[in-house]
C-alpha positions as CSV (number, residue, x, y, z in Angstrom):
1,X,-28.4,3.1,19.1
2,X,-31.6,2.0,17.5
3,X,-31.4,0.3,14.3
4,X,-32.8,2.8,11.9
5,X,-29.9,5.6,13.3
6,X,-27.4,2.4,12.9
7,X,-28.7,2.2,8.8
8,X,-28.7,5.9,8.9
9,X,-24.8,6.2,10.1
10,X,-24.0,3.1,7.5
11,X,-25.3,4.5,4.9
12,X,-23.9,8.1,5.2
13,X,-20.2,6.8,5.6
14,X,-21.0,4.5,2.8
15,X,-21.9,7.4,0.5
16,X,-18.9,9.5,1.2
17,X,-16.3,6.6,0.0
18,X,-18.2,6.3,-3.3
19,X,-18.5,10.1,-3.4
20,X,-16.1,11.8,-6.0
21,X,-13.5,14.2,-5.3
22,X,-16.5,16.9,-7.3
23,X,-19.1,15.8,-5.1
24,X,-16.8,16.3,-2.0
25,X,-16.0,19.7,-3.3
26,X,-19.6,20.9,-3.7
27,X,-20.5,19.4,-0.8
28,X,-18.1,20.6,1.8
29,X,-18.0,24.1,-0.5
30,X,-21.5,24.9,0.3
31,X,-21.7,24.0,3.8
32,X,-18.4,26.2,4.7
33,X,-19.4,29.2,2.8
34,X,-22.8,28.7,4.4
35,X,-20.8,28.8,8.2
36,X,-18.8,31.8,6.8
37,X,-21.9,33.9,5.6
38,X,-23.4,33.0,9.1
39,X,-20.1,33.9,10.8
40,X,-20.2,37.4,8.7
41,X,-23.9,38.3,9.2
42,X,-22.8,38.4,13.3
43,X,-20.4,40.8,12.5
44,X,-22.7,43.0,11.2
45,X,-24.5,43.0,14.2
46,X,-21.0,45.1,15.8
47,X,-22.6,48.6,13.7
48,X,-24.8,48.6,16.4
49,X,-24.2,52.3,18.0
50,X,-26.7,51.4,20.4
51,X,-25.2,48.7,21.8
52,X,-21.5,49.7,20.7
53,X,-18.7,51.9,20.5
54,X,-15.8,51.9,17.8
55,X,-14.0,53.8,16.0
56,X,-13.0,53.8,12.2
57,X,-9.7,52.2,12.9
58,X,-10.9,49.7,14.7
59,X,-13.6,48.5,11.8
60,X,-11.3,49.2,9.2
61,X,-8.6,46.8,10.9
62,X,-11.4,44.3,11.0
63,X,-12.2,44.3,7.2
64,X,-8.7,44.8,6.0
65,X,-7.9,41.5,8.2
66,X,-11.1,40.0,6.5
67,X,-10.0,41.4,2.7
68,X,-6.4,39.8,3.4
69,X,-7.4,36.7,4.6
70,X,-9.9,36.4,1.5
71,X,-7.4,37.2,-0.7
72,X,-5.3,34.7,0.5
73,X,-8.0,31.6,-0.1
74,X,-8.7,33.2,-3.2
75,X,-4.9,33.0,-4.5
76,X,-5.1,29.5,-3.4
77,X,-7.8,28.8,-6.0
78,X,-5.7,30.5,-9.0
79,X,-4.1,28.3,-10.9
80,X,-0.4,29.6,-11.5
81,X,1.5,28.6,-14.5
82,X,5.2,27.1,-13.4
83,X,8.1,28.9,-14.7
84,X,9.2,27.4,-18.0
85,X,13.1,26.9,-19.1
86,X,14.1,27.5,-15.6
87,X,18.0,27.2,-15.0
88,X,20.7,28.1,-12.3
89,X,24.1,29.2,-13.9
90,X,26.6,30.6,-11.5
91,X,27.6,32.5,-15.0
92,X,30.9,31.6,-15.4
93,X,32.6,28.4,-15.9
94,X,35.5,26.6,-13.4
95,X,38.8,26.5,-15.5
């Protein structure tokens, strides 16, 4: 390894242990919804008739796959509120 792709490697890893957990986010954010629009835009290329043949169940069971699976990430992202005052009574008392 020459020394200037040595310097290079050192001074990537030593970037990404100062980076903050924001920086990471961004970072990593826009480079996997970068591969995911790529990853899209090939499936686009399917609705070629020319090349070819589905039918509308198949493409809707691709997109309602895709929806779900979006929906999914996306409810990972929500912030939920935890249940307050939460208690477990079996309703009566032992006597």
């Amino acid at each position: 390894m020459s020394e200037a792709m040595e310097n290079a490697t050192m001074n990537t890893s030593a970037e990404k242990a100062e980076e903050s957990k924001a920086e990471k986010f961004i970072r990593l954010g826009e480079y996997r919804i970068n591969k995911a629009i790529d990853a899209i835009g090939r499936i686009e290329n399917l609705a070629n008739r020319s090349a070819y043949d589905y039918t509308p169940e198949q493409v809707e069971a691709m997109f309602s796959v895709l929806e779900s699976k979006v929906a999914e990430v996306k409810a990972k992202f929500t912030v939920t509120k935890a249940k307050e005052n939460t208690t477990f009574s079996f309703g009566n008392k032992a006597e």
